[in-house]
C-alpha positions as a Python dict, from the first residue, in 0.01 Angstrom:
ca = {
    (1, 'X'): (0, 0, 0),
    (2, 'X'): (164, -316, 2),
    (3, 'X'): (139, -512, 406),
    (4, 'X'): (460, -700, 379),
    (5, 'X'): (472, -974, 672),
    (6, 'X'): (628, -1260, 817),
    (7, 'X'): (508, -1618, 940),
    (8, 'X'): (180, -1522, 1104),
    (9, 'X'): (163, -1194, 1171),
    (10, 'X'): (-161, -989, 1281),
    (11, 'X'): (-281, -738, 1060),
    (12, 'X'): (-646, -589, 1153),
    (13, 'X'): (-861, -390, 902),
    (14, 'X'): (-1042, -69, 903),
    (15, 'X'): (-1425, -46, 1059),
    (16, 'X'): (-1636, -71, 756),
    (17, 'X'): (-2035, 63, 735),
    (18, 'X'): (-2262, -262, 651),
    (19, 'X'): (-2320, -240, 269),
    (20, 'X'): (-1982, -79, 210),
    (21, 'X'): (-1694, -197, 5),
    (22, 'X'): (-1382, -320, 110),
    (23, 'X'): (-1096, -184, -59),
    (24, 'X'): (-852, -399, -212),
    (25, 'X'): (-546, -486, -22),
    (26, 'X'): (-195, -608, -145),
    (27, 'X'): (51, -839, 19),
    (28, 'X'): (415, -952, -22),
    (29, 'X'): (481, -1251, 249),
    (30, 'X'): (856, -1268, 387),
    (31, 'X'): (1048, -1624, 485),
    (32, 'X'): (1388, -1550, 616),
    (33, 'X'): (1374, -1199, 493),
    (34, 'X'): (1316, -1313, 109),
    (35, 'X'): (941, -1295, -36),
    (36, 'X'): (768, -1629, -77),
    (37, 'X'): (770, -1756, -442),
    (38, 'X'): (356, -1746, -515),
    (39, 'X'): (408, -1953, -861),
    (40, 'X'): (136, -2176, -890),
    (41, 'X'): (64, -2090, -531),
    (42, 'X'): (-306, -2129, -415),
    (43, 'X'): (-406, -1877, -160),
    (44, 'X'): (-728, -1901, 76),
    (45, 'X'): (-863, -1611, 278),
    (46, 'X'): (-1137, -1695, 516),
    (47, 'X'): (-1409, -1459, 652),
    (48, 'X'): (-1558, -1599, 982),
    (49, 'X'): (-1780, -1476, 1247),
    (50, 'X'): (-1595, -1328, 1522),
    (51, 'X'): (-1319, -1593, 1607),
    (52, 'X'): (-1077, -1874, 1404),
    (53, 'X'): (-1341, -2132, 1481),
    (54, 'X'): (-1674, -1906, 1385),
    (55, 'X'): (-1888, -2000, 1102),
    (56, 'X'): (-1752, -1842, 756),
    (57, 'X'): (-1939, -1583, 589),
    (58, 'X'): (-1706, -1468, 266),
    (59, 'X'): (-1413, -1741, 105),
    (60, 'X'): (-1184, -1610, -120),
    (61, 'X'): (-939, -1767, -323),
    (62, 'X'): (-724, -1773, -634),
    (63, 'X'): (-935, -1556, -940),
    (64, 'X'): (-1242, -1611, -705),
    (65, 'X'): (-1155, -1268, -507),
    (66, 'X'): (-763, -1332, -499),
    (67, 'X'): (-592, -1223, -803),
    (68, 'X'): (-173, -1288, -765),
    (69, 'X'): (-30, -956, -905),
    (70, 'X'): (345, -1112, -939),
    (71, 'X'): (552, -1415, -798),
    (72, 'X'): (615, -1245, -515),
    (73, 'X'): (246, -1041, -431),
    (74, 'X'): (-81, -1140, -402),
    (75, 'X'): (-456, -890, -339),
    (76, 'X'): (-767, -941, -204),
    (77, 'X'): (-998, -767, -451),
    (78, 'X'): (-1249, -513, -355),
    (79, 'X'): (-1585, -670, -255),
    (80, 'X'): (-1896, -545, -85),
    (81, 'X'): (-1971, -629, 260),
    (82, 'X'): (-2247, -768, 320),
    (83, 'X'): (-2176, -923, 702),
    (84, 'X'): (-2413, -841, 960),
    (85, 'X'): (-2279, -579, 1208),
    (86, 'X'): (-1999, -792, 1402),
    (87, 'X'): (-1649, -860, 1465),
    (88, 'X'): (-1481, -1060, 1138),
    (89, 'X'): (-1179, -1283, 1207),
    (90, 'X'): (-1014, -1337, 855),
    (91, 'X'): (-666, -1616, 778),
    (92, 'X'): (-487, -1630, 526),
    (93, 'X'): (-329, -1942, 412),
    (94, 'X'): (-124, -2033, 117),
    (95, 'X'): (-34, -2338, -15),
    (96, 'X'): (301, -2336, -177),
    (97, 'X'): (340, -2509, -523),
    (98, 'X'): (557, -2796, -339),
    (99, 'X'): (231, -2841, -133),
    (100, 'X'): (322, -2676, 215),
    (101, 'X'): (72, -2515, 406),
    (102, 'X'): (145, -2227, 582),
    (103, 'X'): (-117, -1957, 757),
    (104, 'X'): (72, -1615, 721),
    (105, 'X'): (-196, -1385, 826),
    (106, 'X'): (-448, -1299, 1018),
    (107, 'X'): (-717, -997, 1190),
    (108, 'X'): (-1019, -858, 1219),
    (109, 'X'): (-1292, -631, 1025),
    (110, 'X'): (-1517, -487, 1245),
    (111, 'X'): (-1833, -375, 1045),
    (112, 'X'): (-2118, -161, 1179),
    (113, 'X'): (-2444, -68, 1068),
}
């Protein structure tokens, strides 16, 4: 399943058991109706403790977690969680090859134990 969006939408993941994996998830970001251009794009997806300003617990970026699948579609690769039982808030934010910033999505994992 691709999770096509537009500037900053909200996109919350399944409950996952402590120890579990997270599956992989693939995105296609819109502007204007027309997928972003990811070329030479660097993408950042922060894990943080139960709100935008809580203290990270996973970072993920480009081939560290992040793999770009096309110029137009990006994943977060599986990894296990390994969080404490808690509410997860998670952004990403991609930095265009022109250097813009932009924060395109965001949610929560809930894991339990």
């Amino acid at each position: 399943m691709i999770y096509t969006g537009t500037n900053f939408v909200k996109i919350d993941f399944d409950t996952l058991i402590k120890g579990a994996t997270f599956t992989g998830r693939q995105f296609e970001i819109l502007s204007n109706d027309l997928p972003i251009d990811l070329t030479d794009a660097t993408i950042n997806v922060d894990f943080r403790y139960q709100s935008a300003a809580g203290k990270i617990v996973k970072k993920l970026t480009n081939d560290l977690g992040i793999t770009i699948i096309s110029s137009e579609i990006f994943q977060i690769d599986n990894f296990d969680v390994d969080f404490s039982e808690g509410l997860y808030h998670y952004l990403i934010t991609i930095t265009l090859s022109n250097g813009e910033i932009k924060k395109y999505v965001y949610g929560f994992l809930k894991v339990i134990l």
